[in-house]
C-alpha positions in Angstrom: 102.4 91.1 99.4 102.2 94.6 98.8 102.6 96.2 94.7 105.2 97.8 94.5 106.7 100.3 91.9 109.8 99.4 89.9 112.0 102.7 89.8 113.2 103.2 85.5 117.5 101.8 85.7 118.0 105.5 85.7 121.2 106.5 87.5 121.7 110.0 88.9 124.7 111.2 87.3 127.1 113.6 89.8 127.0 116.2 87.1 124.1 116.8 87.0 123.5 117.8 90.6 120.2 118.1 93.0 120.2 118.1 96.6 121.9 117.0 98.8 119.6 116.8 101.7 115.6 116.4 102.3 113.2 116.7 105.0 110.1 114.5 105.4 107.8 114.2 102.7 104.6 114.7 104.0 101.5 113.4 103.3 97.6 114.6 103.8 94.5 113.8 102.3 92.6 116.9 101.3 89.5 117.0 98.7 90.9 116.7 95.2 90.2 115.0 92.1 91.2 110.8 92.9 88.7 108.7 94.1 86.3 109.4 96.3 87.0 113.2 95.4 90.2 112.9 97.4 93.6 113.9 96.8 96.8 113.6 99.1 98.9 116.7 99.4 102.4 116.3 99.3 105.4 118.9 100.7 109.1 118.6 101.5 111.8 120.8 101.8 115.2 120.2 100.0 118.4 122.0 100.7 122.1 121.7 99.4 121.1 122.0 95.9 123.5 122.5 93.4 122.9 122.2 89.4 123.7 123.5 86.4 120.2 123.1 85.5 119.4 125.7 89.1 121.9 128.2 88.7 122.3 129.8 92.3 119.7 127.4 93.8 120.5 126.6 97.5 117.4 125.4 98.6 113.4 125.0 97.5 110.2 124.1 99.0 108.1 121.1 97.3 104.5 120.7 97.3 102.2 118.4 95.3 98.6 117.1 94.9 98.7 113.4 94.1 94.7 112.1 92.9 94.3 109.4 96.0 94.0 105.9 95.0 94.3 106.8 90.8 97.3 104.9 89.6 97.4 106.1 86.5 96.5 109.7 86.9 100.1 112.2 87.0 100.4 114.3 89.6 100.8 118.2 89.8 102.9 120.3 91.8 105.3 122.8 91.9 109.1 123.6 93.6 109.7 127.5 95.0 112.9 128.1 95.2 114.9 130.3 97.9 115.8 132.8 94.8 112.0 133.7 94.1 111.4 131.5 91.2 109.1 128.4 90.7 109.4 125.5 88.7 106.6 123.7 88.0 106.2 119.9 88.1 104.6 116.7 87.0 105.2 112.9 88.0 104.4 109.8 87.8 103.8 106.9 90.4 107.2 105.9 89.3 108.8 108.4 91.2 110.1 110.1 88.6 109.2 114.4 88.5 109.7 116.6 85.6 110.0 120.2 85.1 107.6 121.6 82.5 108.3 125.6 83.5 110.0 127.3 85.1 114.1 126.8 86.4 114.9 123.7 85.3 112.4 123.3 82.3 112.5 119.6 80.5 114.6 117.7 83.2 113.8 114.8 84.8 114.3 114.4 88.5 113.6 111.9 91.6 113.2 111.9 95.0 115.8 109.7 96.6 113.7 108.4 99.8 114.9 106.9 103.3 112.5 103.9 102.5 111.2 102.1 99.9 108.1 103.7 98.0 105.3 101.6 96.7 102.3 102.0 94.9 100.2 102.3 98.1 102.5 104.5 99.7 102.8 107.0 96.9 98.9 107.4 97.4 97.4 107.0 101.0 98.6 109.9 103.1 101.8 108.0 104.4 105.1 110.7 105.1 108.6 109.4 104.6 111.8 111.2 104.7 114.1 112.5 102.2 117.6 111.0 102.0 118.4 113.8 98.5 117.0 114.7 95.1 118.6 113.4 92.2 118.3 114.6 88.3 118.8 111.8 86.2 118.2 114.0 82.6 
């Protein structure tokens, strides 16, 4: 039975905005620092954003470096954004991504996938598409 990761209650709340649409996230191992001195590099692009938090953010370009098989270790990555800027991120195996610079700075946001993600998926070098992206704070 495979281990899976229980999302926070968290809704998305309309107001908050995100976008609307997702391509696939990918997934590659590349050297890093998870085990084995592996990591799995991450990148999707989202379009049909709209926020109050991304003022005149259309679309962005996500890419991350997730340690490989370290499920406690966060994540780093970073969203560039069709007006130039860059926000950069940190998550959790949780799903759950938040801003700490940049556009965006202090909110909380998800990645609303076609399928449902699980501890193993979130680290071997599995891709999955992208239904939306969600900010929940």
């Amino acid at each position: 039975m495979p281990l899976s990761v229980a999302v926070p209650t968290a809704h998305a709340d309309a107001g908050l905005g995100g976008c609307a649409h997702g391509g696939v996230l990918s997934g590659t191992m590349i050297p890093g620092t998870g085990s084995a001195g592996q990591s799995i590099r991450r990148e999707a692009d989202v379009w049909g954003c709209a926020s109050p938090f991304l003022p005149g953010v259309a679309s962005g370009h996500f890419g991350a470096e997730l340690p490989w098989n370290s499920l406690d270790a966060p994540s780093l990555g970073q969203f560039a954004w069709n007006d130039g800027s860059v926000s950069k991120v940190i998550g959790q195996p949780n799903g759950l991504w938040t801003i700490v610079a940049g556009p965006g700075n202090g909110h909380t946001f998800r990645f609303d996938l076609a399928g449902e993600m699980n501890v193993w998926w979130y680290h071997w070098n599995n891709s999955m598409p992208i239904d939306s992206v969600s900010f929940l704070e």
